[in-house]
N, C-alpha and C positions, 0 to 999 in steps of 0.2 A: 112132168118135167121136174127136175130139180138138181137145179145146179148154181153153184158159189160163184158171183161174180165180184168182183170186188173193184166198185164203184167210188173214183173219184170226184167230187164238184167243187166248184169255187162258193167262198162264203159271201158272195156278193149278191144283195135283195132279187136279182132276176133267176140266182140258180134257187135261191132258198125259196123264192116260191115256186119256181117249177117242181120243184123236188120236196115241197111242203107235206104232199098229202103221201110221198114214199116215206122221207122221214119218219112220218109218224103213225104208219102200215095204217091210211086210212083208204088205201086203195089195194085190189087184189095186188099180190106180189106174181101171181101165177107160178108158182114151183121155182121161184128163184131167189136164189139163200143171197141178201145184199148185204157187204161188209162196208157202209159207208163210210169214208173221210171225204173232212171239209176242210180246204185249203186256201191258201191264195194262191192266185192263177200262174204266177211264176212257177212256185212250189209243186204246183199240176203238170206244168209243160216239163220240169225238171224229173216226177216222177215218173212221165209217160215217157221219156226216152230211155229212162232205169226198165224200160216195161213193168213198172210194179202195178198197173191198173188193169182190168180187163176190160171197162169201160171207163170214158174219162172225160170229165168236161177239159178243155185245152183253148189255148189261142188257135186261133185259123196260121197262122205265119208257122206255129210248131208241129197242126197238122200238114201242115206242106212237107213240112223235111220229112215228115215220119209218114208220108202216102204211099211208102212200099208196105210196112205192115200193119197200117188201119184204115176203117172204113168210117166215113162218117154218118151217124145217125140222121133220119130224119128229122127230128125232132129236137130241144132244146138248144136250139141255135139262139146265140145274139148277133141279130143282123137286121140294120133298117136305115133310112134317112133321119139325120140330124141325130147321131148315132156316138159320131165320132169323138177321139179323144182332144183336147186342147192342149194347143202350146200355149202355156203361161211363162209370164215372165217375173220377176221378184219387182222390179221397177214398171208400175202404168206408163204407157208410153212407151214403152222400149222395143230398140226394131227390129226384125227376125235375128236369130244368130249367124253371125257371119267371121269370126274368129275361134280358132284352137285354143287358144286361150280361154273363150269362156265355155262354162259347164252345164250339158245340158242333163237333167236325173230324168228317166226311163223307166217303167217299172219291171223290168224283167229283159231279158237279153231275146227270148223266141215268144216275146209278145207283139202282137198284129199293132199296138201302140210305138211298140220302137220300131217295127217294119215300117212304121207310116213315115216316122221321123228319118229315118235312112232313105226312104223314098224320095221325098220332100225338101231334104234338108241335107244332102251327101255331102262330111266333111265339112261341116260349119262351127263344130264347137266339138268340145269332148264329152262323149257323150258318158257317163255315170248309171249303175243298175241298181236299185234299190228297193225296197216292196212300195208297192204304192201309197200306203196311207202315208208315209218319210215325206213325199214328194212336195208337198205344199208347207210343210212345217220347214222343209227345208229350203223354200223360198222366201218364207217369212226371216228365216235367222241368218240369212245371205250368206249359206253355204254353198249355193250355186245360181247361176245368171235366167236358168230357166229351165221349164219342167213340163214333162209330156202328162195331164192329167186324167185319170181316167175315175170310172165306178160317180160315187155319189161327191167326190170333189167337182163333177161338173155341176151342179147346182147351187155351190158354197163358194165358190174361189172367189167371188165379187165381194161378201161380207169378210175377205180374211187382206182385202186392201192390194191383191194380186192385180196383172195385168194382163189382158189376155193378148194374144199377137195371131193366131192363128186357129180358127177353127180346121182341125187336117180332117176330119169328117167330111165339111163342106167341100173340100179342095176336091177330095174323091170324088165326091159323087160329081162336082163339077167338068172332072176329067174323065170319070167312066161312064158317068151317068147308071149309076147301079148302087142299089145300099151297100155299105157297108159291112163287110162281115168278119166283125173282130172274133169271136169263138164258138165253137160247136161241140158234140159229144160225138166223142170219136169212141170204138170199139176195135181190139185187136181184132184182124185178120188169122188168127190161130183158133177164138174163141167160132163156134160150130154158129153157122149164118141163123139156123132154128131159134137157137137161144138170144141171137142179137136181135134177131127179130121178136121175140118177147118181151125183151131187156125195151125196144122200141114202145112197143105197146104201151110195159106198165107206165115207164116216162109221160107217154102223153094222156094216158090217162090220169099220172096226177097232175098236169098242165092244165086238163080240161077241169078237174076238182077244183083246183085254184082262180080259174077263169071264173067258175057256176059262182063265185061270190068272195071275191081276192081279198077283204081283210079278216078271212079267219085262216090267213097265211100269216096275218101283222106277228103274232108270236115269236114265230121262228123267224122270220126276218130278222125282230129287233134283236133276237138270242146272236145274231153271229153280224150284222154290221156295225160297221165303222160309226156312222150317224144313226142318232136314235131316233129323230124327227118323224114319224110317222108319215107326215107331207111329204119330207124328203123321197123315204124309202117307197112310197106308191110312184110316186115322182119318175122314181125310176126304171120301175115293174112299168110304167105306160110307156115309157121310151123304145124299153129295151124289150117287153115281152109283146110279141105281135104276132102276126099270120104267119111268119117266116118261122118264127119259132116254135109256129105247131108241125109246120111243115115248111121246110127250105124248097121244095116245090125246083121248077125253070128259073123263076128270079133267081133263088141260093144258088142253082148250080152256074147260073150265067157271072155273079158277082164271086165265086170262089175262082172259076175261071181267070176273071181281069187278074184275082190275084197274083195268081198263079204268073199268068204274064208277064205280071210289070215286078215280081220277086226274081225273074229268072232276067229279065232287062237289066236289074241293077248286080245282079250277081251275087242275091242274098240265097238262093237254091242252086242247084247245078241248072243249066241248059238244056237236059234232056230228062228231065222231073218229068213226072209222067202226071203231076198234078191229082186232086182227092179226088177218090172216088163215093158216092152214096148209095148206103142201101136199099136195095132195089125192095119195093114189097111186093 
């Protein structure tokens, strides 16, 4: 085989180690030519509706809209309990949003972080898109009343004097009872199913490279996150990298479902979404 996929991922510590040992062709490629970019996940979701990816790490909320021409991978999924993103607030103490008036920052418009907040929170404040690292720096300089946080702000927002108001991870699982599934690697439906089944392959097998002994991923982690903290960044490879992410298995498919539901209940997708579908192996 040999064929050009051109692979996008997010530069946050659970892609960069799944995707550690492709990086750095320390696992077979199998005949397939990878033209890597590393993004932030907005920037992902933005260029997977341009279709400029043939495979693409994405939010789950962007693979909803785009479930007529991708499929999702098995593999390198973030999805689990105690998962989700926080709603912080700039003032400790302060009570959920409940005014147009005040300003809530987002990180991205077809992130499964702002689906949670529209979900949760319909029409309680304006909400603002911004990249995510902006989000808590812009709560500190009361640019805005509160902010959807996501990646390794969830381990710091207590040392930077922030207040938390809502864990929306918890809410979920409390209301579906099913993890959380903020994003996954989706593959166009044009690209021939042979090759995405490959593209499958090399993925987990550099998941399982990373797995056989995870800090000699530490490098390229700290080469592209946000916090250098080495704690931090493991911190978050244990949250975020689990069983679901080798395989989305019946759990994946049952929690991308709920999505799917309660996206077409609030009238964030059309009504007759046909909802993602997963590569069969």
């Amino acid at each position: 085989m040999n064929h050009t996929i051109r692979l996008g991922i997010s530069t946050c510590p659970n892609d960069t180690f799944t995707f550690h040992a492709i990086l750095n062709r320390l696992v077979d490629w199998r005949g397939i030519n990878f033209q890597i970019e590393l993004l932030d996940i907005q920037q992902l979701n933005e260029r997977l509706f341009a279709d400029q990816f043939d495979v693409s790490k994405c939010s789950f909320h962007a693979a909803l809209l785009r479930s007529d021409s991708t499929i999702v991978l098995p593999s390198g999924s973030a999805l689990g309990f105690g998962v989700g993103p926080l709603l912080l607030s700039a003032d400790p103490g302060a009570l959920p949003p409940r005014s147009i008036d005040q300003v809530t920052l987002c990180p991205g418009e077809h992130t499964t972080a702002s689906l949670l907040f529209r979900l949760f929170y319909p029409q309680t404040s304006a909400m603002r898109q911004v990249v995510f690292s902006e989000i808590m720096p812009g709560l500190r300089q009361r640019t805005a009343d509160y902010g959807v946080c996501i990646h390794e702000g969830r381990f710091t927002w207590q040392d930077q004097g922030l207040g938390l108001v809502e864990d929306l991870g918890t809410r979920w699982e409390r209301e579906t009872h099913c993890p959380l599934p903020l994003g996954g690697l989706v593959g166009m439906k044009s690209v021939p199913r042979e090759v995405l089944r490959t593209v499958q392959t090399v993925v987990r097998e550099s998941l399982e490279y990373s797995l056989a002994d995870p800090d000699r991923a530490l490098p390229t982690m700290r080469q592209y996150a946000q916090e250098f903290n080495d704690d931090v960044l493991m911190q978050h490879v244990e949250l975020y990298v689990n069983e679901w992410t080798i395989d989305l298995g019946a759990v994946g498919a049952d929690a991308l479902h709920h999505l799917n539901e309660k996206a077409k209940g609030a009238d964030v997708i059309p009504r007759d979404a046909a909802g993602v579908e997963i590569l069969p192996l």
